[in-house]
Each structure stands twice: as C-alpha cells, then as structure tokens.
C-alpha positions as CSV (number, residue, x, y, z in Angstrom):
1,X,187.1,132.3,100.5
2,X,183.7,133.9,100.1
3,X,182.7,137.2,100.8
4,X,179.4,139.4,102.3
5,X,179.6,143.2,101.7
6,X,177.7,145.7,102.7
7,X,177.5,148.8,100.2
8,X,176.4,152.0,100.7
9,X,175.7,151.9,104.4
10,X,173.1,154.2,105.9
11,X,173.1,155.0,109.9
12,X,171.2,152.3,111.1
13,X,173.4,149.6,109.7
14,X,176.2,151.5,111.6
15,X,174.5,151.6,114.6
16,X,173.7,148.4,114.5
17,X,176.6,147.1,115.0
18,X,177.1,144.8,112.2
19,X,180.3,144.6,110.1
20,X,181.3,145.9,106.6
21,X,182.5,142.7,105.2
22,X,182.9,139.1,105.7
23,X,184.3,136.1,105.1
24,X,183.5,132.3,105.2
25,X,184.5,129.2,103.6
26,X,181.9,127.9,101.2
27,X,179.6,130.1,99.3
28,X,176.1,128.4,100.9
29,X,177.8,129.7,104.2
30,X,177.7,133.2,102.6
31,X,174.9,133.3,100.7
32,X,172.9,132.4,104.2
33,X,174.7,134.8,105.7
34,X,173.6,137.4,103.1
35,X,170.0,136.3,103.3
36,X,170.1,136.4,107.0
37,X,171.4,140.1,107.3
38,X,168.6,141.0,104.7
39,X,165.8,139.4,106.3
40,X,167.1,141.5,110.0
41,X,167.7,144.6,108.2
42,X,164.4,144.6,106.5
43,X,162.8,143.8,110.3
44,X,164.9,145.6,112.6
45,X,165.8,149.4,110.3
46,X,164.0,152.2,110.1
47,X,162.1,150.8,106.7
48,X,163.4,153.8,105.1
49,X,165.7,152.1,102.6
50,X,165.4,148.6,101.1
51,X,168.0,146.1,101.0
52,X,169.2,144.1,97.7
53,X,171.8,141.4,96.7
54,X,174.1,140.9,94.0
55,X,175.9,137.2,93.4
56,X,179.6,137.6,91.6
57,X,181.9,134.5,91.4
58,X,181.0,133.7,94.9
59,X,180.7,137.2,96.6
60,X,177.6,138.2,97.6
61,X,177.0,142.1,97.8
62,X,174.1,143.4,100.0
63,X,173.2,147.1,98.7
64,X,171.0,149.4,100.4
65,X,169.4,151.9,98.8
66,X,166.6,154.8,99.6
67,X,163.1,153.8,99.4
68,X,161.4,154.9,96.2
C-alpha cells in the first residue's frame, strides 16, 4: 500500500475538508493523487503558504509551508 500525507496542516486545508492521509494500491495512483491535491490547494487556499512533495519508498508527503 501507498500512502499521501499531508504535514503541517494550516486552517484552510482543515476547512477544506480534505483528509490527513491516504491510501491506494499502486504508487502512480498516489503520486496523482499527490499532484492533484497540490494543483487544488495551490488554486483553491488562501495563497498564503505554498505546497511541496517529497517521494520515499512509495509515500508521497505533501508539506505546506508559509510563503517566503
């Protein structure tokens, strides 16, 4: 099983709804997922933080962090 987390949360990925972590069966599957979430939080949040993703054996880790 592969895995999408979400670190360092700020409020608008709580409000949105969207969930911590996630699983799925191949890591294409996940990766898309990962990529999705990144392209709708960089549209749909308040463009105050910006959104990154780390690969490891399979995971994918989507980290938000303020804006510089």
């Amino acid at each position: 099983m592969y895995k999408v987390n979400i670190q360092n949360s700020c409020s608008c990925f709580v409000k949105s709804g969207f969930v911590q972590s996630q699983g799925f069966e191949t890591k294409e599957e996940a990766q898309s997922k990962a990529e999705e979430l990144i392209s709708l939080m960089s549209n749909k949040f308040c463009q105050r933080h910006e959104f990154t993703i780390s690969e490891r054996l399979g995971d994918f880790t989507i980290f938000i962090k303020p804006r510089r």
